[in-house]
C-alpha positions as CSV (number, residue, x, y, z in Angstrom):
1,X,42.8,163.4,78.8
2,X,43.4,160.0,79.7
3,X,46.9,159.6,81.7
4,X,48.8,156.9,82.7
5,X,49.4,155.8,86.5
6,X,53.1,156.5,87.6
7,X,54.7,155.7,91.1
8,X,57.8,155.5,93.1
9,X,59.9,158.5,92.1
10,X,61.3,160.3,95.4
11,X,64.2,161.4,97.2
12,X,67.8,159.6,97.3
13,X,71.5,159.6,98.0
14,X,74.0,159.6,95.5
15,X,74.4,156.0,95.0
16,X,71.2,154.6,95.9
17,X,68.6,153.0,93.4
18,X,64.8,153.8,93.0
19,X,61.9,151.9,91.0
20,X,59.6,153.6,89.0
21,X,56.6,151.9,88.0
22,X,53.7,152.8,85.4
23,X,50.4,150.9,85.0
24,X,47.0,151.2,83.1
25,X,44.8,148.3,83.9
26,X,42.2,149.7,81.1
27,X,45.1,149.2,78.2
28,X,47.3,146.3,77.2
29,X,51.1,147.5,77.0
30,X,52.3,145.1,75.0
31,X,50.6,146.0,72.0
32,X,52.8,149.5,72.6
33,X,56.0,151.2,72.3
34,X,56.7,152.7,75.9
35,X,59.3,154.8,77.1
36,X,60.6,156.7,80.0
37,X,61.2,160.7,79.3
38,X,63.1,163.2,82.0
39,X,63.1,166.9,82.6
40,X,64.9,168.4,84.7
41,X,65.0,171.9,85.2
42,X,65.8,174.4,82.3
43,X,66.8,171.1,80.2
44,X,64.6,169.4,77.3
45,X,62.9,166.4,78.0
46,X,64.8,163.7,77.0
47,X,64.0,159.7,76.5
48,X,65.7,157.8,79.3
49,X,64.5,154.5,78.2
50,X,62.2,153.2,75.7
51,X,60.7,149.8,74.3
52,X,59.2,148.4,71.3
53,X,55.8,147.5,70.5
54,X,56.1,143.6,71.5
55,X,59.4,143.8,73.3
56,X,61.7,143.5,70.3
57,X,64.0,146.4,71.5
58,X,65.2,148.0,74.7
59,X,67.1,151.0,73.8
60,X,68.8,153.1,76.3
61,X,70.3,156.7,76.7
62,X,74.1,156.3,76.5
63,X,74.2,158.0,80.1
64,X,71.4,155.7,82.0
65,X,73.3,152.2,80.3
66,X,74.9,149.2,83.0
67,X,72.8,151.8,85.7
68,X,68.9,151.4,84.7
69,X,67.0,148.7,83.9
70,X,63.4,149.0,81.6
71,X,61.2,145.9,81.9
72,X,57.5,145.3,80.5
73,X,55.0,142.6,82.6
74,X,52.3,142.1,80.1
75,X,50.2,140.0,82.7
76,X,50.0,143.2,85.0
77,X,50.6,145.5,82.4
78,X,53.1,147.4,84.2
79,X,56.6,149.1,82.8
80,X,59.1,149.2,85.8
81,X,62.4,151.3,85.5
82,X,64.9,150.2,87.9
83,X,67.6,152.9,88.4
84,X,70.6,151.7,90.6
85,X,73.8,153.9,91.2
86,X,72.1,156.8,90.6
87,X,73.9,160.3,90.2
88,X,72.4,164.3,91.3
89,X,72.6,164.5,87.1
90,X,69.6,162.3,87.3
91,X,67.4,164.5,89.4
92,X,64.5,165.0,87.2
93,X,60.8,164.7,86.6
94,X,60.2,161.3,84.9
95,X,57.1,160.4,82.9
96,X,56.3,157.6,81.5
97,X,54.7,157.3,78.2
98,X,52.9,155.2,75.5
99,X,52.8,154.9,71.7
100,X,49.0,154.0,70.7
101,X,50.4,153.9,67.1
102,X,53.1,151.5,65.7
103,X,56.1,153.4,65.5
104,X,60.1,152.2,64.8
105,X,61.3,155.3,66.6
106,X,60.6,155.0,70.6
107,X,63.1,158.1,71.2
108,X,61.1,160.6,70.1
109,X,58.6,162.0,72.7
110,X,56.0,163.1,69.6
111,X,55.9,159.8,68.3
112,X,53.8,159.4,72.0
113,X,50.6,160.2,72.3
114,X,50.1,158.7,76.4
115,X,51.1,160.3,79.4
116,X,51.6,160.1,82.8
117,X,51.7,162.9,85.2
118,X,54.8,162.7,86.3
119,X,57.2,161.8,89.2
120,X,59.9,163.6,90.6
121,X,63.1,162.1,91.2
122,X,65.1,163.9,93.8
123,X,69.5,162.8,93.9
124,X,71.2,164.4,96.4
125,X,75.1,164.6,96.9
């Protein structure tokens, strides 16, 4: 099954920031809705970040907001999440992930059908 390429997840202090990036040269992103998801362990995966087919609408979870940042470079076709001040509540895996079909709801991981493997994100206190 195809996946999508994810980097840049790793380990940091409480406070620091890391960029994730995720990239498919084959596809062109900006014909997609794209999100990030998280799972950490014993939790549900959750939507972190997501974006609208065409950039029309960044939406954010209420806990990530004024601390992350989603952007989309169609030219590269790269989705980035910056995450600044980040917390231990943010140690998770994060996986990015596409929506091949038009969809109005980016929150909800089965309206996906792209993923990426995976990258953990490691906060320590």
């Amino acid at each position: 099954q195809e996946q999508l390429v994810e980097s840049g997840g790793g380990l940091v202090q409480a406070g620091g920031s890391l960029s994730l990036s995720c990239s498919d040269p084959g596809r062109t992103f900006s014909n997609y809705a794209m999100g990030w998801f998280r799972q950490a362990p014993g939790k549900e995966r959750e939507v972190v970040a997501a974006i609208t087919m065409h950039s029309t609408s960044t939406y954010y979870t209420d806990s990530v907001k004024g601390r992350f940042t989603l952007s989309r470079e169609n030219t590269k076709n790269t989705l980035t999440l910056q995450m600044n001040s980040l917390n231990p509540e943010d140690t998770a895996v994060y996986y990015c992930a596409a929506a091949t079909t038009p969809t109005c709801d980016t929150t909800t991981s089965a309206e996906y059908d792209l993923w990426g493997q995976g990258t953990q994100v490691t906060v320590s206190s």
